[in-house]
C-alpha positions as CSV (number, residue, x, y, z in Angstrom):
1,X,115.1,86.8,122.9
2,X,111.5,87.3,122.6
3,X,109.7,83.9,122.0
4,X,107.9,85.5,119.9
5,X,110.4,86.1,117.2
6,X,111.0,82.3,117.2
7,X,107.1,81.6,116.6
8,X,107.4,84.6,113.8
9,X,110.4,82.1,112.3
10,X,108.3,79.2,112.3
11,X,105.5,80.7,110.8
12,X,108.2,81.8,108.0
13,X,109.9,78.7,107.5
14,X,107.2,76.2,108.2
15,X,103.7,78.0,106.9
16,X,105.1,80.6,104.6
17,X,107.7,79.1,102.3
18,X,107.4,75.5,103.2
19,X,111.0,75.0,103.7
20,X,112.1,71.0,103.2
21,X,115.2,69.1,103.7
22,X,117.9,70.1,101.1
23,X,116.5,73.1,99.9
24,X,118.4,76.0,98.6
25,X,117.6,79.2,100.8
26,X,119.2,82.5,100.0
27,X,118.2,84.8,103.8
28,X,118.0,88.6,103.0
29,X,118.7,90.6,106.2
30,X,117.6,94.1,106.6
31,X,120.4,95.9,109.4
32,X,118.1,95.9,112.2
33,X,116.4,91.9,111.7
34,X,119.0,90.6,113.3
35,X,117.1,88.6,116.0
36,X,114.6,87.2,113.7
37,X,117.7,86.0,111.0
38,X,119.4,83.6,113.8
39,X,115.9,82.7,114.4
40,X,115.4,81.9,111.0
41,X,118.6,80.5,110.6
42,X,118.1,78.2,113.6
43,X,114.8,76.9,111.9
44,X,116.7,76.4,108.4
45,X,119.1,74.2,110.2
46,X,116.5,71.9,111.9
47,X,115.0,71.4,109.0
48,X,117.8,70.7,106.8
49,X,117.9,73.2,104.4
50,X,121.4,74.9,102.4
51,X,121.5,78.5,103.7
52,X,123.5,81.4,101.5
53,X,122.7,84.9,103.6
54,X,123.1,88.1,102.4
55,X,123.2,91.7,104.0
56,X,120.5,94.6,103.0
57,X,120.1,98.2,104.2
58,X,118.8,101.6,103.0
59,X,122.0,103.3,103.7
60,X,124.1,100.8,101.4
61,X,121.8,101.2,98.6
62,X,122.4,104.6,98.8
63,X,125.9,105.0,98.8
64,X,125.9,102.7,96.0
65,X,123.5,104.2,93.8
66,X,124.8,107.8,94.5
67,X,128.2,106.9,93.6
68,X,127.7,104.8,90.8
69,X,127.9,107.0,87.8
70,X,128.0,104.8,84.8
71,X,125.7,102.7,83.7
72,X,124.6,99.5,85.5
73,X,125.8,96.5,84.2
74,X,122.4,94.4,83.1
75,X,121.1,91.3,85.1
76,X,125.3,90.7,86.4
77,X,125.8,87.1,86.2
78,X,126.7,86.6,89.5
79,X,123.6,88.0,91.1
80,X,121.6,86.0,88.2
81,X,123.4,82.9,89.4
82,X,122.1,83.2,92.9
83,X,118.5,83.3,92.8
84,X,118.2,81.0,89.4
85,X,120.2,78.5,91.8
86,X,117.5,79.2,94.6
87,X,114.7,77.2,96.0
88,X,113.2,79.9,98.4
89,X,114.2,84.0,98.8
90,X,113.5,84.9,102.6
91,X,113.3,88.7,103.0
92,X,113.7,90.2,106.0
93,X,112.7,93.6,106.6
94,X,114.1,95.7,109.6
95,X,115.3,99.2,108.4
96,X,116.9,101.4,111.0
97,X,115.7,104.5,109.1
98,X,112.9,104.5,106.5
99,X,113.9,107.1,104.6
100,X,117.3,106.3,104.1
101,X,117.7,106.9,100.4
102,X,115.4,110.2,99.8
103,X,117.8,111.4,98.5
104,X,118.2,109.1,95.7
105,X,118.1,110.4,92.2
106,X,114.6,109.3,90.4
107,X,116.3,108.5,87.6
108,X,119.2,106.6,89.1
109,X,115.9,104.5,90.8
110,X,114.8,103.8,87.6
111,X,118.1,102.4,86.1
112,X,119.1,100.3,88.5
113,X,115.7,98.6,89.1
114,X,115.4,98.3,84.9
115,X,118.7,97.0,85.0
116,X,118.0,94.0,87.3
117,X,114.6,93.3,86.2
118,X,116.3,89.4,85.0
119,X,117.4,89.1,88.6
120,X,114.1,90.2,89.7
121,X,112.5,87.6,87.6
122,X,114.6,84.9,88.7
123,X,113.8,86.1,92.5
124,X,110.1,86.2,91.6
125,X,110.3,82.4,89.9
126,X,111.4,80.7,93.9
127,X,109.6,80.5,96.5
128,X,110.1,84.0,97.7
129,X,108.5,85.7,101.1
130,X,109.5,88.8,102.2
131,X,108.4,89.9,106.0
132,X,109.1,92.3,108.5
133,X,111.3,92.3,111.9
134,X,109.5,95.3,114.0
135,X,112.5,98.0,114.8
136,X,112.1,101.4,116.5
137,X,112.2,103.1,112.9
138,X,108.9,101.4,112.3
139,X,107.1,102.2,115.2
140,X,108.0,105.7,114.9
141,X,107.0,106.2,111.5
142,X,103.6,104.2,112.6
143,X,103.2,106.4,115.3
144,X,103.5,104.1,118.0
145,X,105.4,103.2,121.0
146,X,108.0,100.6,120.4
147,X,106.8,97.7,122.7
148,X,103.2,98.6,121.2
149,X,104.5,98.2,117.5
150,X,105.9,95.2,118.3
151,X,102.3,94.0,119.6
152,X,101.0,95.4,116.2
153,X,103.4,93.1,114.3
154,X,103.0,90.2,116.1
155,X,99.1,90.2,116.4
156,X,99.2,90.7,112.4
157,X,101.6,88.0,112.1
158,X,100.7,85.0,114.6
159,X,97.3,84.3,113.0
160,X,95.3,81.4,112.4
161,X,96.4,81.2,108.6
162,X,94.2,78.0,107.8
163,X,91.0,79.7,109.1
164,X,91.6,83.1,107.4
165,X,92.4,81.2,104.3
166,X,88.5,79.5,104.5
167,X,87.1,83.3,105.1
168,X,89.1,84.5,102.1
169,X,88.2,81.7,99.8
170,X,84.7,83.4,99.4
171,X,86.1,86.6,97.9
172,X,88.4,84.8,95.5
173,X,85.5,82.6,94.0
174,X,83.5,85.8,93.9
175,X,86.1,87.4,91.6
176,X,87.0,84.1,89.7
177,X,83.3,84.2,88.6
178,X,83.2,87.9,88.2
179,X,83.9,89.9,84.7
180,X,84.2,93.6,85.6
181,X,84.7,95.1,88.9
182,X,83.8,98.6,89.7
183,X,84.8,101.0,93.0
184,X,83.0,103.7,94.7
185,X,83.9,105.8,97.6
186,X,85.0,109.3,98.0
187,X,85.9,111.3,94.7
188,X,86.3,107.3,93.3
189,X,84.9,105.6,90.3
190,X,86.6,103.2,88.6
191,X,85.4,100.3,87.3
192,X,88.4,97.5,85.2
193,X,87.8,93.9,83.8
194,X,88.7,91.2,85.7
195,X,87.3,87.9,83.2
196,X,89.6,85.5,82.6
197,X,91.5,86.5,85.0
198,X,92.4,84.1,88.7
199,X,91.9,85.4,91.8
200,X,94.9,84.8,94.4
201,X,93.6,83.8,97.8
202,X,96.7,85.3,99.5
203,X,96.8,83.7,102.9
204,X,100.9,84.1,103.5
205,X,101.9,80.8,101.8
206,X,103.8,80.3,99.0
207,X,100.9,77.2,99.1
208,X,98.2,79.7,98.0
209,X,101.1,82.0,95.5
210,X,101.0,84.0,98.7
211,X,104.3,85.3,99.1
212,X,104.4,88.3,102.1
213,X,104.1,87.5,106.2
214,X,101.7,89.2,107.4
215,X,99.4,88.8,104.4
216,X,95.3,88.6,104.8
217,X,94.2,90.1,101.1
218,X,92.7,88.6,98.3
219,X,94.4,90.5,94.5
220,X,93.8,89.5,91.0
221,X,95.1,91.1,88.1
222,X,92.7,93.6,86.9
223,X,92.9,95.2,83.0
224,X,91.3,98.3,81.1
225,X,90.1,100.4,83.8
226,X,88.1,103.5,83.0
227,X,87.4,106.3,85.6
228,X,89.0,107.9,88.8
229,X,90.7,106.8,91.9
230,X,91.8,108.7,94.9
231,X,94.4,106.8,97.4
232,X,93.4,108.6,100.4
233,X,95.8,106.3,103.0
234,X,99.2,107.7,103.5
235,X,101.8,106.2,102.4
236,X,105.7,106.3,101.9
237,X,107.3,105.6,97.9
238,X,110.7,105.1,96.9
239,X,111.3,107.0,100.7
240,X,109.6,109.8,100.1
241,X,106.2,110.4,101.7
242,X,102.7,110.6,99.5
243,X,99.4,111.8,100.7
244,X,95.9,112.0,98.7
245,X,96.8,110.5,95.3
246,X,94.5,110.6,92.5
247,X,94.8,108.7,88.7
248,X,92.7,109.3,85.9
249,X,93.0,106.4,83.5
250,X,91.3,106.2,79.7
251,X,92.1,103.7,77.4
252,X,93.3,101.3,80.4
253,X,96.5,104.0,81.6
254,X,97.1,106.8,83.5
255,X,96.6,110.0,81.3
256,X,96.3,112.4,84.5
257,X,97.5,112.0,88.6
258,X,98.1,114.7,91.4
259,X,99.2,114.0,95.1
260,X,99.0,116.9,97.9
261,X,102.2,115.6,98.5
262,X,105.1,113.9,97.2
263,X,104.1,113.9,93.4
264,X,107.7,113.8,92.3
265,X,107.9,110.4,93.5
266,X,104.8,109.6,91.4
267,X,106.8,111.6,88.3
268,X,109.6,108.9,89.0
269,X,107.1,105.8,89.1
270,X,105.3,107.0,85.8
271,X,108.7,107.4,83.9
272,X,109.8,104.4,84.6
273,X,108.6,102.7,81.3
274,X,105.1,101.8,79.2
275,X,103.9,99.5,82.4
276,X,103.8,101.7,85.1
277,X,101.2,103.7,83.9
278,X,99.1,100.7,83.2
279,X,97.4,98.7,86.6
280,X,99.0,95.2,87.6
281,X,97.3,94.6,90.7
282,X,93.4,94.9,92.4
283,X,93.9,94.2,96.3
284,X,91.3,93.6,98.8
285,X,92.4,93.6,102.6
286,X,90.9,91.2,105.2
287,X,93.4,91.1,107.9
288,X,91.4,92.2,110.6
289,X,94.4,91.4,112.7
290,X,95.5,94.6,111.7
291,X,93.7,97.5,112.8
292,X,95.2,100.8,111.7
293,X,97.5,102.5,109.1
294,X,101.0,102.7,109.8
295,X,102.6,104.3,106.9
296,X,104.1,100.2,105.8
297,X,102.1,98.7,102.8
298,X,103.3,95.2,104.1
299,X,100.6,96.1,106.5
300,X,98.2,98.5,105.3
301,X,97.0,96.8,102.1
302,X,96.4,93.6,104.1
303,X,94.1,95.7,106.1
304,X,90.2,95.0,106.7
305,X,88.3,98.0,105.2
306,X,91.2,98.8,102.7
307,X,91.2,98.4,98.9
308,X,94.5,98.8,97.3
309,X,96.0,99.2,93.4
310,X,99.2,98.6,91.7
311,X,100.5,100.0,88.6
312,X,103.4,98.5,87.2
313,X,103.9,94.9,87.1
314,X,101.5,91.7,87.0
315,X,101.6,88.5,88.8
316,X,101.8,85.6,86.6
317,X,99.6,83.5,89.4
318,X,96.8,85.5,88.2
319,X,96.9,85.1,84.6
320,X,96.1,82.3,82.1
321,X,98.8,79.9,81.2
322,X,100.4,81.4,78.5
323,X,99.4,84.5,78.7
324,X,101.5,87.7,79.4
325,X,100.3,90.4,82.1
326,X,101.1,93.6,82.5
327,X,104.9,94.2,82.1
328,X,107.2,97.1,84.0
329,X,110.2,97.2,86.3
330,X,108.1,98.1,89.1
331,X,104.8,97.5,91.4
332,X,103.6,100.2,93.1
333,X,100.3,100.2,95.4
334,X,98.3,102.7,96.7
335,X,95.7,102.0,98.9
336,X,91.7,103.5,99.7
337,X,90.2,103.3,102.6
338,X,86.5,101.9,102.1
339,X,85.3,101.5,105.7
340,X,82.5,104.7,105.1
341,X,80.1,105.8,102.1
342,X,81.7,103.2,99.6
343,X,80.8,100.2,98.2
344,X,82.6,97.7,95.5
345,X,80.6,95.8,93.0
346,X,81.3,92.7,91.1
347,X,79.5,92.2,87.5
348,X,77.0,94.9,89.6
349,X,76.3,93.0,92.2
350,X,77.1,94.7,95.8
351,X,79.8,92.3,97.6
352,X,81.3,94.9,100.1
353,X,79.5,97.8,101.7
354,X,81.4,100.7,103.8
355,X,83.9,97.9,104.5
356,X,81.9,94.8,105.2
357,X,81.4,91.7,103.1
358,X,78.3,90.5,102.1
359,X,78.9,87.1,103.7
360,X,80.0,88.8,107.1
361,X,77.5,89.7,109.7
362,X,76.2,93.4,109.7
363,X,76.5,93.7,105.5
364,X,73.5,96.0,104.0
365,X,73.1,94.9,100.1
């Protein structure tokens, strides 16, 4: 086995979800993660922790959801049980097919995932990280060799997480300080509130309420934008592939959107309910471990030079106690690329120029 996938489990275990002695770990395994899962599973045991795996793939969910022609029982006790009994949630990723449930009604999408949105709750309220296991199906759709994906993966993974941490510290306090945020790039401007609002320093630690591996991005939980944004990085929705999105939102929601391709999955996202047209998340990427788009927003919105927004659902971490975010049964981001003729402002103050920070070398205010 590649030593490498024993250093990923480390980082997983150890960094990531800060795995003790007795703790309650349900392992989700993707088809083709098999490798990392005994290497996770090998680290669970040295440390001393109660392990409950279960099995995930595209191909199951489809069959299931295909077949299943009644309605979906709501939050099933059984399912409920497991992750309100959990300390931690490991997700591996390792799909032997990205696309393996395009052919999954919309609507049958949006049942099931409004149907479960207890369970997902109950997921969200452990100590969840979800990661990725590199398999051939991801190197194609990332255009890349296999053993050069896997290189990818593991120079986005293996980082120095305490240093990248003290680098992304100075964008959080930036946007903990900040009130309004605007973005400008090509056919973009959008400016949304951020005040009151806490900034997530999201350096892959359940530590910093940093919950994927690789991660590299610092998000809040922006409100009432005004303007236009177009998503001009490729990427792949519910399966189905989506190029050159753009949202109008008024009023704080999405009144207008196109894509040059794949807007019927952006039909299925909007119809989902009142939330998914509204934004939950403001993402900037400063993994500059990871150095081109590969069609995986594990990666791509982590990326240096990136900007990416949700709609749908709010993290709590970035909200005031007691107060309630945006609500919907999903989280959706799109990402911009910003490395040319952009610039993002905070309270109108330049902090990121054609992809470089004002406190990195080479920034013109």
């Amino acid at each position: 086995m590649d030593e490498r996938i024993h250093e990923h489990a480390e980082v997983l275990v150890d960094w990531s979800a800060r795995i003790e002695a007795g703790d309650d770990v349900v392992l989700s395994v993707d088809e083709g993660a098999h490798d990392l899962a005994v290497a996770v599973a090998e680290k669970l045991g040295e440390r001393g922790a109660n392990l409950v795996a279960t099995y995930d793939a595209g191909e199951l969910r489809r069959a299931y959801l295909r077949a299943h022609d009644d309605e979906f029982e709501v939050d099933p006790e059984f399912e409920l049980a497991l992750y309100e009994n959990a300390d931690a949630v490991l997700s591996l990723g390792g799909t032997r097919n990205t696309t393996a449930a395009a052919d999954v009604p919309g609507e049958r999408r949006q049942e099931y995932s409004t149907a479960r949105q207890g369970v997902r709750e109950a997921r969200l309220s452990t100590d969840w990280v979800s990661t990725l296991h590199p398999t051939r199906a991801y190197a194609q759709q990332a255009g890349m060799a296999y053993e050069e994906y896997q290189d990818f993966v593991y120079d986005a993974v293996l980082r120095d997480w305490g240093s990248l941490a003290d680098e992304m510290a100075k964008m959080k306090s930036i946007l903990d300080e900040g009130s309004e945020v605007r973005l400008v790039s090509g056919g973009t401007d959008l400016t949304m509130s951020i005040e009151g609002r806490t900034a997530v320093n999201s350096a892959a630690s359940v530590a910093y309420d940093s919950h994927n591996l690789p991660s590299g991005e610092v998000f809040t939980a922006p409100y009432d934008p005004e303007g236009e944004v177009v998503f001009d990085v490729p990427m792949t929705i519910q399966d189905r592939r989506v190029r050159n999105v753009r949202l109008t939102f008024e009023d704080g929601e999405v009144v207008d959107y196109s894509a040059e391709t794949g807007e019927d999955a952006l039909d299925d996202v909007f119809e989902t309910d009142a939330g998914a047209r509204r934004l939950g998340e403001l993402g900037i990427g400063m993994n500059r471990g990871i150095d081109r788009f590969t069609d995986n927003i594990l990666f791509d919105e982590k990326m240096g030079d990136t900007v990416h927004l949700a709609v749908g659902r709010a993290y709590d971490a970035c909200l005031p106690e007691g107060e309630s975010g945006n609500d919907s049964a999903v989280h959706v981001d799109m990402i911009t690329d910003v490395s040319e003729e952009s610039r993002l402002e905070v309270d109108g103050e330049v902090v990121q120029r054609n992809g470089t920070f004002r406190f990195e070398d080479g920034f013109e205010g």
